[in-house]
C-alpha positions in Angstrom: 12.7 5.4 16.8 11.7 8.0 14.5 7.9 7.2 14.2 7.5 7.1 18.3 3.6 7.5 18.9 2.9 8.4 15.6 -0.2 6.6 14.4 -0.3 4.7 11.2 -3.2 3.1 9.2 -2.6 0.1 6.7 -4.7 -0.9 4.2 -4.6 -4.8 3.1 -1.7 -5.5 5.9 -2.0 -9.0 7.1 -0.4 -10.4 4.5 2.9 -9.7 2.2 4.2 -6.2 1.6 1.5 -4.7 3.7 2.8 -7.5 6.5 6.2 -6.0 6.0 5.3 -1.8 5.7 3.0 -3.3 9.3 6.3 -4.3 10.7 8.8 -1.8 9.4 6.7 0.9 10.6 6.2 -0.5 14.0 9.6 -0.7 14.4 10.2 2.6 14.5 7.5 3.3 17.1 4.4 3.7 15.0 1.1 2.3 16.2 -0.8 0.3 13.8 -4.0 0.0 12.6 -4.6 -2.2 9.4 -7.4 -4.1 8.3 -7.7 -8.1 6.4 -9.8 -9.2 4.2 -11.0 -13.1 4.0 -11.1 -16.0 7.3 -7.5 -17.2 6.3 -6.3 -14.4 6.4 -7.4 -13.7 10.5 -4.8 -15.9 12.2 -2.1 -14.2 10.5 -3.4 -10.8 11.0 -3.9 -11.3 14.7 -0.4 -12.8 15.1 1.0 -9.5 13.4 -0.6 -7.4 15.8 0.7 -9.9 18.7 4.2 -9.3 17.2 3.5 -5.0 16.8 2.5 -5.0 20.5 5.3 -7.1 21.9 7.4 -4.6 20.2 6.1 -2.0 22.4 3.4 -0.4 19.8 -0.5 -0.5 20.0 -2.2 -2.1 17.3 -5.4 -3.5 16.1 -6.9 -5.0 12.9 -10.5 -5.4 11.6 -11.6 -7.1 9.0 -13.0 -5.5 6.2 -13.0 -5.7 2.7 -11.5 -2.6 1.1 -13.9 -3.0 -2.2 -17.2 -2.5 0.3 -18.4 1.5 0.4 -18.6 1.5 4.1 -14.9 -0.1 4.7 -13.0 3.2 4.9 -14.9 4.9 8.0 -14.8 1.1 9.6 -11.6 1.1 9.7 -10.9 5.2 10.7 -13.3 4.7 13.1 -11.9 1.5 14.4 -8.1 2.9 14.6 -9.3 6.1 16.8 -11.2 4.1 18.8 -8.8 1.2 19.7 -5.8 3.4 19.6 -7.4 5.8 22.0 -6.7 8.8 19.2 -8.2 11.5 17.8 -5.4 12.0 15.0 -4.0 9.9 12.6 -0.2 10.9 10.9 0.4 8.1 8.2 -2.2 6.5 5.8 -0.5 4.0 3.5 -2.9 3.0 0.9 -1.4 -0.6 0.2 -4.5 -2.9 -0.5 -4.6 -4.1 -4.0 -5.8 -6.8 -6.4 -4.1 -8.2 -9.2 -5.5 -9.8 -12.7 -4.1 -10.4 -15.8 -6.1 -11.3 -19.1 -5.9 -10.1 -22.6 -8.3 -7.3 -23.5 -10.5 -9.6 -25.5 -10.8 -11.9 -22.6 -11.9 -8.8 -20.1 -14.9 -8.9 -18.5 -17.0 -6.2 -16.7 -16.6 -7.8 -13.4 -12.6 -8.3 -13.4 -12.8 -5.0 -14.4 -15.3 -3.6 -11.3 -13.3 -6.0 -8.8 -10.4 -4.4 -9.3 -10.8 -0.6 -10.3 -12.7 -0.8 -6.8 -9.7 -2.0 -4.3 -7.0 -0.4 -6.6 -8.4 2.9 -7.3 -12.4 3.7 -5.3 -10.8 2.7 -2.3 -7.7 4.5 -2.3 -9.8 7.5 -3.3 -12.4 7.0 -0.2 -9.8 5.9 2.3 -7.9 9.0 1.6 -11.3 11.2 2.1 -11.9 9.9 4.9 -8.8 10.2 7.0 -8.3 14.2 5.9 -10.9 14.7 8.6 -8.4 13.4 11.4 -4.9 13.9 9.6 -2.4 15.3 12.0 -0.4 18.5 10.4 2.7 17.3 9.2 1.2 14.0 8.1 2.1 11.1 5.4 0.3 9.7 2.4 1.7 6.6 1.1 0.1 5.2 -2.1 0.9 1.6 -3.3 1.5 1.7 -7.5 3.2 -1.2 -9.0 5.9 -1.3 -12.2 2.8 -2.4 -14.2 2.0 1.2 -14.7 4.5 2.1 -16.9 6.6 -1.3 -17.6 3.3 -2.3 -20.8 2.9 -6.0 -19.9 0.6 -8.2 -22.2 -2.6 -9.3 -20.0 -2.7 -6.4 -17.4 -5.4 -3.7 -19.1 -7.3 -3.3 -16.1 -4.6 -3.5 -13.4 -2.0 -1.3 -15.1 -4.4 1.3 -15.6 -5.6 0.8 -11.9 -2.2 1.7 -10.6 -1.3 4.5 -13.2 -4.4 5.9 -11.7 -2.5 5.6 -8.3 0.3 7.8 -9.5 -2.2 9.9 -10.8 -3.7 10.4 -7.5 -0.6 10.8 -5.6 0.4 14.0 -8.1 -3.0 15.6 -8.0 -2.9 15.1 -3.6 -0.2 16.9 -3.5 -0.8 19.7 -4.8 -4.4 19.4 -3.5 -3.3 18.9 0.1 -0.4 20.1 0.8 -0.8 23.5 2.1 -4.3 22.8 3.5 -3.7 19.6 5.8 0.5 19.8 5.7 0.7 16.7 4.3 2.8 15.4 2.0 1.7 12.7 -0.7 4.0 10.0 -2.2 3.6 6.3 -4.4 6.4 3.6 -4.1 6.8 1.8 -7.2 7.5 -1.9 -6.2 8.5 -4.6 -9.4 7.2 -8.4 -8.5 7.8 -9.1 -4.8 8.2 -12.7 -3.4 4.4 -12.9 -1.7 1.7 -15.2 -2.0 -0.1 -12.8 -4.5 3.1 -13.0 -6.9 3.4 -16.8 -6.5 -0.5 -16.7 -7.1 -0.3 -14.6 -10.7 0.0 -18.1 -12.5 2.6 -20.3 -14.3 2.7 -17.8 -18.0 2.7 -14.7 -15.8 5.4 -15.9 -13.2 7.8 -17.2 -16.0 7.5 -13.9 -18.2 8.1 -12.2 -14.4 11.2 -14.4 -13.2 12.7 -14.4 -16.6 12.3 -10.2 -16.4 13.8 -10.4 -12.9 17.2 -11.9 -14.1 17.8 -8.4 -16.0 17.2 -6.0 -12.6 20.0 -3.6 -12.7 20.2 -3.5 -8.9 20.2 -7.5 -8.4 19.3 -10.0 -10.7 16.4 -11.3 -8.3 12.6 -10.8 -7.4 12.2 -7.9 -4.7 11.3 -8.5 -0.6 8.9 -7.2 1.5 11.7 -5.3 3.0 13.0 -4.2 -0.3 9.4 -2.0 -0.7 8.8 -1.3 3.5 12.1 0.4 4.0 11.2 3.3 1.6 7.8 3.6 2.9 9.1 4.2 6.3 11.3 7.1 5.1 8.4 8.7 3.1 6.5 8.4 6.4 9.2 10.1 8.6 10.2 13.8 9.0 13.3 13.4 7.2 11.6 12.9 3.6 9.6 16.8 4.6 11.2 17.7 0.9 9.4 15.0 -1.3 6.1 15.4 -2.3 4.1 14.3 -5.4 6.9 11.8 -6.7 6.8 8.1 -7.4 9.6 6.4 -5.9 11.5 3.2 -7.3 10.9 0.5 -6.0 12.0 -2.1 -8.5 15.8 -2.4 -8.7 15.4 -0.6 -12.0 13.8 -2.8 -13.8 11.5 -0.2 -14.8 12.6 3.7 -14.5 10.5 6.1 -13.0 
């Protein structure tokens, strides 16, 4: 288990990829600490950290919405307490909204709903773990293949996760020789979740009818697809790769 007793926080993890980093990560021996957002979303969330435990990992999960200033030290605070820490090794910045309308359809509060999940919270949760990041630790940021593939309707969240890869360059060369960290963004193209099936009927079509061309497969990615390369990027064995934005798209955009 090559994550035994490290400890792992996950932004947005009750649901969907964050689900499957949650479970991928925990099955190499990571505890987990993640955090939901809205009432439906409880029941799953506690059932995943049922799962993480009967696995033989500690967990916990809070809820708390990633857009709200005071989420962050919530959930730090939450994980070192209920995990009986003082360190954390892996932050995986996975919480994210998506949106899509046509520049002269954007409003001022699509834009402010999502700029503050996607990009102020990835910047605060960040902050606020350096404090308790173990030497040697792992920064995963979520980006998506909307930040470099230029689909129609997507202004505000395209440029919310370039900003992501923006971050993860500038972190490490920021942080890595003053917390020994290094700092990496997986590039996932449309996953099957509930927030893809959710993007509506133009968006899906455009998407499936984009998914028939993936050079790796012609299909939509899985949870698995994205959580396998997270785990590596959170073990010892990626030490050498820092600041890069890893594929995660079957190609259908290249990075």
């Amino acid at each position: 288990m090559s994550l035994f007793g490290k400890v792992a926080i996950v932004t947005g993890g009750a649901r969907g990829i964050g689900a499957g980093i949650v479970r991928a990560l925990a099955a190499q021996g990571a505890n987990i600490s993640f955090n939901y957002v809205s009432p439906s979303s409880e029941k799953p969330a506690l059932e995943l950290v049922s799962e993480v435990r009967e696995m033989g990992c500690k967990a916990t999960c809070i809820r708390a919405d990633m857009s709200s200033p005071t989420a962050p030290k919530e959930l730090i605070e939450a994980t070192l307490s209920r995990l009986e820490t003082d360190k954390i090794d892996i932050l995986v910045n996975n919480a994210g909204l998506g949106g899509n309308a046509p520049l002269d359809e954007i409003t001022p509060e699509q834009y402010e709903r999502i700029m503050s999940v996607n990009v102020k919270s990835v910047i605060f949760m960040t902050q606020g773990v350096l404090p308790h990041l173990n030497w040697g630790g792992r920064i995963v940021n979520l980006s998506s293949v909307s930040a470099r593939g230029g689909y129609s309707t997507q202004t505000v969240y395209a440029a919310s996760k370039a900003a992501v890869e923006a971050f993860t360059r500038v972190w490490a060369t920021e942080l890595g020789h003053k917390y020994g960290v290094t700092v990496n963004a997986v590039n996932p193209g449309p996953v099957d979740t509930e927030m893809y099936r959710e993007a509506g009927p133009v968006h899906l079509a455009r998407m499936e009818e984009q998914n028939k061309k993936v050079p790796a497969a012609p299909r939509c990615g899985t949870e698995k697809d994205v959580a396998d390369i997270v785990v590596f990027l959170s073990e010892e064995r990626s030490r050498w790769v820092t600041g890069d934005v890893i594929c995660a798209n079957g190609g259908m955009v290249f990075t």
